[in-house]
Residue, then its C-alpha position, 0 to 999 in steps of 0.5 A: x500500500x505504501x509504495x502505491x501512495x509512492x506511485x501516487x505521488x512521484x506521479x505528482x510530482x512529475x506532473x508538477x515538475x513539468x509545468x513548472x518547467x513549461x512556465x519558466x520556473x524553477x521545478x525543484x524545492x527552493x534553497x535557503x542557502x541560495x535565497x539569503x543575502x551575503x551579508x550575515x544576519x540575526x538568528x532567534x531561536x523559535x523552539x518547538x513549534x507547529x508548523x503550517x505546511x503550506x509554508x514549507x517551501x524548500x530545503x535549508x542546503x542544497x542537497x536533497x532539493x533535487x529529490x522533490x518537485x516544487x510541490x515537495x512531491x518525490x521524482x526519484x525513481x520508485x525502484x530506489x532507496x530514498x522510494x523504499x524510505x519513503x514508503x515506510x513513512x508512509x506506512x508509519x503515517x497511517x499506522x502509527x502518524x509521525x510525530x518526531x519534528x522535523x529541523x528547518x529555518x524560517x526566514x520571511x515566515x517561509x520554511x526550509x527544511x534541514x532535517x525531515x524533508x521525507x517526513x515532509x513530503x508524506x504529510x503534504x501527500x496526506x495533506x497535513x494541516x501543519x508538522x512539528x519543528x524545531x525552528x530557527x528564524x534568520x531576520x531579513x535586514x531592516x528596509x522600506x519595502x512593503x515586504x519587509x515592513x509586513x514581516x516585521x509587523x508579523x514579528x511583532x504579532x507572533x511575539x503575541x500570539x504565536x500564530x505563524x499561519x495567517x498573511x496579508x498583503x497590506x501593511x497594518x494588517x497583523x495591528x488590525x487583526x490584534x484589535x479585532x478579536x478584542x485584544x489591546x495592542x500588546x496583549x498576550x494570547x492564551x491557549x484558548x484564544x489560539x484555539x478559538x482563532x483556530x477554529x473560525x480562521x480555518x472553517x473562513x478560510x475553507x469556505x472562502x476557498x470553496x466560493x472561488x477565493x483562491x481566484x482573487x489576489x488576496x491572502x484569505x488572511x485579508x478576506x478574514x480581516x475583513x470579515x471580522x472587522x465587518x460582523x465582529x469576532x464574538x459574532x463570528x466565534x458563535x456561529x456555524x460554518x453554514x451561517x459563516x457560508x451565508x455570511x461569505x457570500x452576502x459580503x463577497x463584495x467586499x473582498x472583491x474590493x480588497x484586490x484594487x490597489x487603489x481602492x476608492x474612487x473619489x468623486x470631485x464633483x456631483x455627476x452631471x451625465x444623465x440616461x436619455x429620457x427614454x431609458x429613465x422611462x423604462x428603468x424607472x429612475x425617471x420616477x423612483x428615487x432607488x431601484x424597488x423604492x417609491x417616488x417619494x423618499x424617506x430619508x433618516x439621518x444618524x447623529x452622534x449627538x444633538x444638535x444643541x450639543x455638537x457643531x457637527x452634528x447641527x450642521x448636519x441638521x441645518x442639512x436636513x431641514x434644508x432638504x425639507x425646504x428643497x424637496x417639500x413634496x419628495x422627501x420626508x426626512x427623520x433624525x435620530x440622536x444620541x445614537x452609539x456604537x453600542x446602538x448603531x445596528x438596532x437604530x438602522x434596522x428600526x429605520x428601515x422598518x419606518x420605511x426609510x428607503x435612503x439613510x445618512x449616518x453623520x460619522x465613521x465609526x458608525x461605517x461597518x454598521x452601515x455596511x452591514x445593514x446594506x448588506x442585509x438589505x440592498x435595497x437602502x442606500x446607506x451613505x457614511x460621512x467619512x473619507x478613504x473608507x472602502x466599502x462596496x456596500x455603501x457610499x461614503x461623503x465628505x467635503x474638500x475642506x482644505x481649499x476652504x482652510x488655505x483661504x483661512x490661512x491666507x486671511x491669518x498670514x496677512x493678519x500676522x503681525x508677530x508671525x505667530x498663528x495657532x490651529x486647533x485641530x480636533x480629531x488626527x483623521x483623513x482630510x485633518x492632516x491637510x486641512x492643516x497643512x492647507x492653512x500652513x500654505x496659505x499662511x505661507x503664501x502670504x506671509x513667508x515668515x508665519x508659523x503655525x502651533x498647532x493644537x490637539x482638542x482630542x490629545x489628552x492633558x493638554x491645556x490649549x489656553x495656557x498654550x496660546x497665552x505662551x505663543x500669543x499667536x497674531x489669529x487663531x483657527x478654531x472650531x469652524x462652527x458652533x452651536x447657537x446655544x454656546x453663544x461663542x465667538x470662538x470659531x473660525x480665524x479671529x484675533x483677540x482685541x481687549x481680551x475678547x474675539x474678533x472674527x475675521x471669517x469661518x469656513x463653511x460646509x454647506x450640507x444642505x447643499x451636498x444633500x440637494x445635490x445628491x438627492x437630485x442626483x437620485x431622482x434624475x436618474x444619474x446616481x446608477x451612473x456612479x455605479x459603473x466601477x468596481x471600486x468603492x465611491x467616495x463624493x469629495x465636494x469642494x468649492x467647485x460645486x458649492x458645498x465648501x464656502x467662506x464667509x468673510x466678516x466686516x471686520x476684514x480689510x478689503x484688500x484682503x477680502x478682495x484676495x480671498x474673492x481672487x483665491x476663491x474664483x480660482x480654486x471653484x475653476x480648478x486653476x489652482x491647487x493649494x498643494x501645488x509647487x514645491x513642497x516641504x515638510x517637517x522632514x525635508x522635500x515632499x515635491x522638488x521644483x522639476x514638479x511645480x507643474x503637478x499638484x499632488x492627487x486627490x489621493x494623496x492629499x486625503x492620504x497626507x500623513x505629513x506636516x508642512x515645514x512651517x507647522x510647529x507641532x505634531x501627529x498625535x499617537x493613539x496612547x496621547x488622545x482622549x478615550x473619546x476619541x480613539x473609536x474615530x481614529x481606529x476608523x480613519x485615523x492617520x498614523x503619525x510620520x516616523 
């Protein structure tokens, strides 16, 4: 029996051996002495582990490499030594298992053999899931190369966890896993939790497979990640391989999305194409607002808070009241507040049970909430208020800011006298790192010499008042709006005069007008355009359409006023872009002279993880910010500059 299996797998591995060699590849086992670098590098001990036998992949020295194809199946003739030895592991295997570990070195979590590459061969015929060994890690140098950042990133996490089967292909992966499954970013893992994880990644990872997983260019350890950030770790160590089928297919989307390098598709400005009359006509987007909805919508918006207690939240309302006012026939609208991460999910359920066909949930951390609802009822649509958030299922909303916070920054820097300005910032989050950075430029552009201190609201133990008694700053940007309760002067650029505020502008997201433009958008028949693109959609409005507007008050100088008007026009045209020209940062060039003609991306300046040369101050880390703060910046945060 045992030389039959032999015959089974020599057979394998020429067939193996073939198409390697048909594709170009190297057909025999990999070599580690053949792999690692000249130079010596660091060892560590591993000690006695399990080893996942999908990533044994070669032998440590060159000697028995010839003997196996790439797959570690025998190519040695059946009437040979190494066959007859060979078959009598196999016989030990079924009778008795093996169970002496093996002796191999790992370098970049791949495993090369010294010691065992029969036993090996056996297991991975009898598709073992994984085979003792004694491991020594070679630690590969130090570098920038995504590569290397996200093996050193699985150092850390197995040092935790001690769990070597799971890969991602996007840094910040092994950080993100950690806070998934509920543990702080340096806890311990204990047995059960490596059982559990066990148990719910293996029965994910065979039914990702078996829906055609295999097929897309990710690791199942990214479809996993995504799995449990969206449906919860406790809910997934709960349910049956059946459920978690169910659940896999509803999502597939979602993993989908993750093979895009460049996920998100940001939309500059309201879609103005629309379907022939005709086709409106037929398809009904002529008189539904959404695919299977009546004429009419119901729209719910999600709040955090009250209006009477957040900024944020009363310019949302304003939004809300302003669709009433647009749409008195079409739209009803419903608010809910005070809404949790806790309450979220039973607050978009009981929405749609009240008939709400479209809803608007005001903040990030309410995202996966959101796509879940989508997922379980496609025919809402969910929007979240959020930026660089990639989800199929629903589409995401923000405002390009940052041209408002350059004209601010202009109007500060003419404003100067002592060339010192402070910037309150609140949350450190997409599109924050460059509104900042917008008005560090602004300021710059008129007043070379302007420096802007920038303040955290959200950064614990930290009095702002005592810190702009020391700087004495010329103006000061704050808050861009307040509630009518708080009665404050405190907000946009002012300067103090006799101890009191004296408003000089304030930069405005006009909300209402977002809405309106969208919900035209809808009843138009031009929303199913944006539909045409397997990427997540992401509406980023700015001037150009109205959304980002700056009021300018009396007390500003009409010289000055007459500057932002100029600034103004420009920018609403897209002739100009605040992040163009040379740029620097605190660390040096971020985009040299030779590219003065180009002005970074939409992408990169959402991704700007970067704080202008003339800023003084900087990133805040998670450990340095208020409780309150940390569900928004695990959602969308920007990690600071190393």
């Amino acid at each position: 029996m045992s030389l039959e299996d032999y015959k089974k797998a020599y057979k394998a591995g020429k067939k193996d051996y073939q198409a390697r060699m048909m594709r170009g590849e190297r057909p025999t086992l990999q070599v580690l002495d053949e792999i690692l670098p000249s130079e010596a590098l660091p060892m560590a001990s591993l000690g006695l582990v399990q080893i996942p036998i999908d990533q044994i992949v070669g032998t440590r020295y060159g000697g028995r490499s010839n003997a196996f194809a790439g797959n570690y199946m025998p190519i040695l003739e059946e009437n040979s030594e190494f066959a007859h030895k060979w078959a009598s592991l196999s016989t030990a295997h079924t009778e008795e298992g093996i169970h002496d570990p093996i002796k191999a070195w790992e370098y970049r979590n791949r495993f090369y053999v010294e010691e065992g590459n029969k036993r090996v061969s056996v297991m991975k015929y009898f598709e073992a899931i994984s085979i003792p060994g004694t491991v020594t890690r070679i630690l590969p140098k130090k570098t920038d190369d995504k590569e290397t950042v996200i093996y050193y990133e699985f150092i850390d996490f197995y040092s935790l966890s001690k769990i070597n089967y799971i890969e991602f292909s996007k840094e910040g992966s092994f950080a993100k896993l950690q806070a998934a499954v509920g543990k702080k970013p340096d806890e311990l893992w204990n047995d059960d939790d490596r059982l559990d994880f066990s148990s719910n990644y293996t029965r994910f990872t065979a039914a990702f497979q078996a829906r055609g997983g295999s097929k897309l260019p990710i690791t199942p350890g990214d479809a996993f990640l995504t799995f449990i950030t969206l449906y919860g770790y406790d809910r997934v160590n709960g349910i049956t391989t059946d459920e978690m089928k169910t659940l896999i297919a509803k999502a597939w989307e979602e993993f989908e999305l993750l093979k895009e390098d460049d996920a998100i598709e940001l939309k500059m400005d309201p879609t103005t194409e629309k379907k022939p009359l005709l086709s409106r006509l037929l398809t009904g987007t002529l008189t539904s607002g959404l695919s299977g909805s009546p004429s009419r919508l119901k729209i719910a918006f999600v709040y955090d808070k009250t209006p009477g207690s957040s900024a944020w939240t009363y310019s949302h309302e304003l939004g809300r009241l302003h669709l009433e006012q647009a749409f008195p026939d079409e739209v009803s609208t419903i608010a809910y507040n005070n809404i949790t991460a806790e309450t979220i999910e039973a607050c978009l359920e009981e929405a749609i049970s009240q008939g709400c066909n479209l809803i608007f949930t005001t903040t990030p951390v309410f995202a996966a909430a959101s796509v879940k609802a989508a997922i379980e009822h496609p025919a809402v649509r969910i929007l979240n208020c959020s930026l660089n958030t990639s989800h199929r299922y629903i589409r995401t909303y923000y405002a390009r800011m940052h041209e408002a916070k350059f004209l601010m920054g202009a109007i500060a820097g003419a404003m100067a006298e002592n060339n010192r300005l402070t910037y309150i910032a609140d949350y450190p989050l997409f599109g924050t790192i460059s509104n900042i950075n917008a008005f560090a430029l602004g300021a710059k552009m008129i007043n070379p010499r302007a420096k802007v201190f920038l303040e955290w609201s959200s950064k614990k133990d930290t009095d702002i008042n005592d810190s702009i008694r020391r700087v004495n700053p010329s103006c000061i940007s704050g808050k861009d709006m307040v509630i009518p309760e708080e009665a404050s002067r405190f907000f946009g650029i002012y300067h103090m005069v006799d101890g009191r505020p004296q408003n000089l502008a304030m930069p405005l997201c006009h909300w209402g007008r977002f809405y309106e433009k969208l919900i035209r958008t809808i009843m138009d028949g031009t929303w199913k355009y944006d539909d045409d693109t397997a990427k997540a959609i992401n509406y980023w409005w700015g001037m150009s359409s109205g959304v980002v507007v700056v009021i300018c008050s009396q007390n500003l100088p009409i010289g000055t006023k007459r500057l932002v008007d100029l600034l103004k026009e420009t920018i609403s045209r897209g002739e100009f872009n605040p992040f163009s020209g040379p740029l620097y940062s605190q660390m040096g060039l971020v985009k040299s002279q030779a590219e003065w003609s180009d002005s970074l991306t939409p992408e990169q300046i959402v991704k700007m993880d970067w704080l202008a040369e003339n800023v003084v101050g900087s990133i805040p880390e998670e450990h340095e910010l208020t409780e309150n703060a940390k569900p928004v910046v695990a959602q969308q945060g920007v990690k600071k500059q190393a």
